[in-house]
C-alpha positions in Angstrom: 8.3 22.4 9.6 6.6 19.4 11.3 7.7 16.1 11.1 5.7 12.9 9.2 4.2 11.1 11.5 5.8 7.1 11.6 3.6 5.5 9.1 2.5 2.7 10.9 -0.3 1.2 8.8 2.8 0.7 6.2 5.0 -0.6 8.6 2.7 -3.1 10.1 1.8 -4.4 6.3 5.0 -5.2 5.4 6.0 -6.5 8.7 2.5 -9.0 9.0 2.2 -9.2 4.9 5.6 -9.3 3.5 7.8 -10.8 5.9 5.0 -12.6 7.6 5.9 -11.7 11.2 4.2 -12.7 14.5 2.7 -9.9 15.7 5.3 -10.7 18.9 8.5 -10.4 16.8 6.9 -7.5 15.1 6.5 -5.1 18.1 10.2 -6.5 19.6 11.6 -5.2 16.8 13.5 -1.4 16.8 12.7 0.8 14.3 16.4 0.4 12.8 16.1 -3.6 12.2 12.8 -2.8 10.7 14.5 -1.1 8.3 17.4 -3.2 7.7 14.4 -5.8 7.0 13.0 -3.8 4.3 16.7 -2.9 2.9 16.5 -6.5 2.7 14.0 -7.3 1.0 13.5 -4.2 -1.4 16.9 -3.3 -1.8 19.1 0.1 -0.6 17.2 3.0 -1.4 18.9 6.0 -3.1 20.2 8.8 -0.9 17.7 12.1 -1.5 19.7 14.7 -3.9 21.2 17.2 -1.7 20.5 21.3 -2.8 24.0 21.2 -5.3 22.7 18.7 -7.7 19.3 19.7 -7.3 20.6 23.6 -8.2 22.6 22.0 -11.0 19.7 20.2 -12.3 17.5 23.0 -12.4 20.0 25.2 -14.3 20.1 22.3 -16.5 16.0 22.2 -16.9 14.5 25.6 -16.1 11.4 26.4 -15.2 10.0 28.3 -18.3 6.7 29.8 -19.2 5.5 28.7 -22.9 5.4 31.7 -25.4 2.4 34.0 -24.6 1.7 32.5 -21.2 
């Protein structure tokens, strides 16, 4: 498995765009505060769904071939 590389293009538009940054206070900032920034302004994401309700939602909602397929 190989991680994501940072997405820096995104990063550097909402820093410059959205919160209309210097490109000073932008670099000085740590990757956590730019976070906190966006939690900010977009509101606290949803934590991902961990494997139990993701195996209880699939028992909920199989996977199912159509008749004759």
């Amino acid at each position: 498995m190989t991680a994501e590389p940072f997405p820096w293009r995104a990063a550097m538009a909402f820093g410059f765009g959205t919160l209309r940054l210097a490109s000073r206070d932008f670099w000085a900032m740590t990757p956590r505060e730019l976070a906190a920034a966006i939690e900010g302004v977009s509101g606290r994401r949803a934590a991902p769904m961990d494997r139990a309700a993701f195996d209880a939602l699939a028992a909920r909602f199989p996977d199912t071939r159509p008749e004759g397929g």
